[in-house]
Phi, psi and omega in degrees: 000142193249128185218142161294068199287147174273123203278022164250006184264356197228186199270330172270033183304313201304309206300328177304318167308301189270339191264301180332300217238014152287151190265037172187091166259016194248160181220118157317117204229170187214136178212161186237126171279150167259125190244021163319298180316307180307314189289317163310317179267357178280331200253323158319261205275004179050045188261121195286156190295308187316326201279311189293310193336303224323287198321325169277339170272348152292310160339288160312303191263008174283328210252034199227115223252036197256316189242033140305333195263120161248168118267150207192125175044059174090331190258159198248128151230183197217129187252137162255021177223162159239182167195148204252168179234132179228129188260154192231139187266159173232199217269331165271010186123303163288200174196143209252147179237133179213114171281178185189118214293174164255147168193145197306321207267121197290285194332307186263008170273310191310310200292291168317333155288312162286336157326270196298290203292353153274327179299310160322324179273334176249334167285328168078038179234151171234154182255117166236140176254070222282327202289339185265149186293125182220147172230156198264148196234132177254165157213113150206123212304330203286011203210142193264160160202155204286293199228116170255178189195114192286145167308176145259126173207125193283027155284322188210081160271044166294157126342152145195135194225138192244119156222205178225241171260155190257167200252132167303139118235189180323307174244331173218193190231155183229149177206126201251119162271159189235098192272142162220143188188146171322128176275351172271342194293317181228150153275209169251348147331296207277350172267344192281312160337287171323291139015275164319296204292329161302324182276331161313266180348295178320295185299331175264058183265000000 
C-alpha cells in the first residue's frame, strides 16, 4: 500500500527540508562484490544470475526501513512492500520496464521474474507495480564496467542499482555496482549499510 505522509512528522524531516528542492539530489555510491556465489547457484539450480542480484537486493533493502519512504513530485509516501524493476529487451527490438514483487521465498520470486520479463519480451508491454516501493535495476551484460551513473529526472527518484558483466578471476569472480539514490529517501549511512548487506545476501543465498 502506497500512503502519503507529512514529511515533518517522520524520519527523514531534516533531508527533506534540506534536499527536496535541490536540482541534482542523487547521490552515487560504487562498491565492487564478490558474486562466486550467485554464479555458482546460477548453474546450480538454472534460476538466470540477474534474477538472483534482483532477489538479494531486495533482500538487503528489506530490513533497512529508509527504503519503504520515496518522495515523488514534492511529496513524502510510504510504502509497504517492494519491487524490483528490470529492463527487458523485447521481441521488436526495443526495450520494456518490468516490476517484479519481492518475496522472501527465492523460488516464487525466481517463477515471477520469468513469468513477468517474458511477457514483457514477447507483448512488447511494461509492468508495473504503483502500490510498491521499486527499486530500479540496470544490467549490462554485454560488457565489464567500473561505474555507471544514472540520468536524473525528476520524474523517477527511485533507488537504482547498476551494474555490467561480472569478472572471472583466479580466486574469486567480482562485480563493481553503481548504488544511486535520493539524499531524502536516505543518507549514506543507510547506502552504506545496504551494500554490506547486498554482500551478505549474496554470500548466504
Amino acid at each position: 500500500m502506497k500512503t502519503e505522509i507529512i514529511p515533518q512528522d517522520g524520519i527523514r524531516a531534516e533531508a527533506f527540508r534540506l534536499w527536496m528542492s535541490s536540482p541534482m539530489p542523487m547521490v552515487t555510491f560504487v562498491k565492487t562484490l564478490d558474486v562466486g556465489h550467485i554464479v555458482r547457484t546460477s548453474k546450480r539450480t538454472g534460476i538466470k544470475f540477474n534474477a538472483l542480484m534482483c532477489w538479494c537486493i531486495g533482500t538487503a533493502a528489506k530490513g533497512i526501513e529508509e527504503f519503504f519512504i520515496l518522495p515523488e513530485h514534492g511529496k513524502l509516501f510510504q510504502y509497504d512492500k517492494l519491487a524490483i524493476n528490470v529492463i527487458v529487451k523485447n521481441s521488436k527490438g526495443g526495450i520494456n520496464s518490468c516490476d517484479i514483487p519481492y518475496s522472501d521465498n527465492l523460488q516464487q520470486f525466481a517463477n515471477d521474474y520469468q513469468e513477468l520479463t517474458a511477457a514483457s519480451t514477447n507483448e512488447c508491454k511494461s509492468s508495473f507495480h504503483e502500490e510498491c516501493m521499486v527499486i530500479g535495476t540496470s544490467a549490462m551484460k554485454q560488457t565489464e564496467l567500473d561505474c555507471v551513473v544514472n540520468q536524473y529526472t525528476d520524474q523517477f527518484s527511485n533507488p537504482m542499482v547498476m551494474w555490467g558483466k561480472y569478472r572471472k578471476g583466479l580466486l574469486r569472480t567480482t562485480l563493481p555496482v553503481s548504488f544511486q539514490f535520493h539524499h531524502v529517501q536516505m543518507d549514506g549511512g543507510h547506502a552504506a549499510i545496504f551494500l554490506d548487506e547486498l554482500q551478505k545476501a549474496i554470500k548466504t543465498l
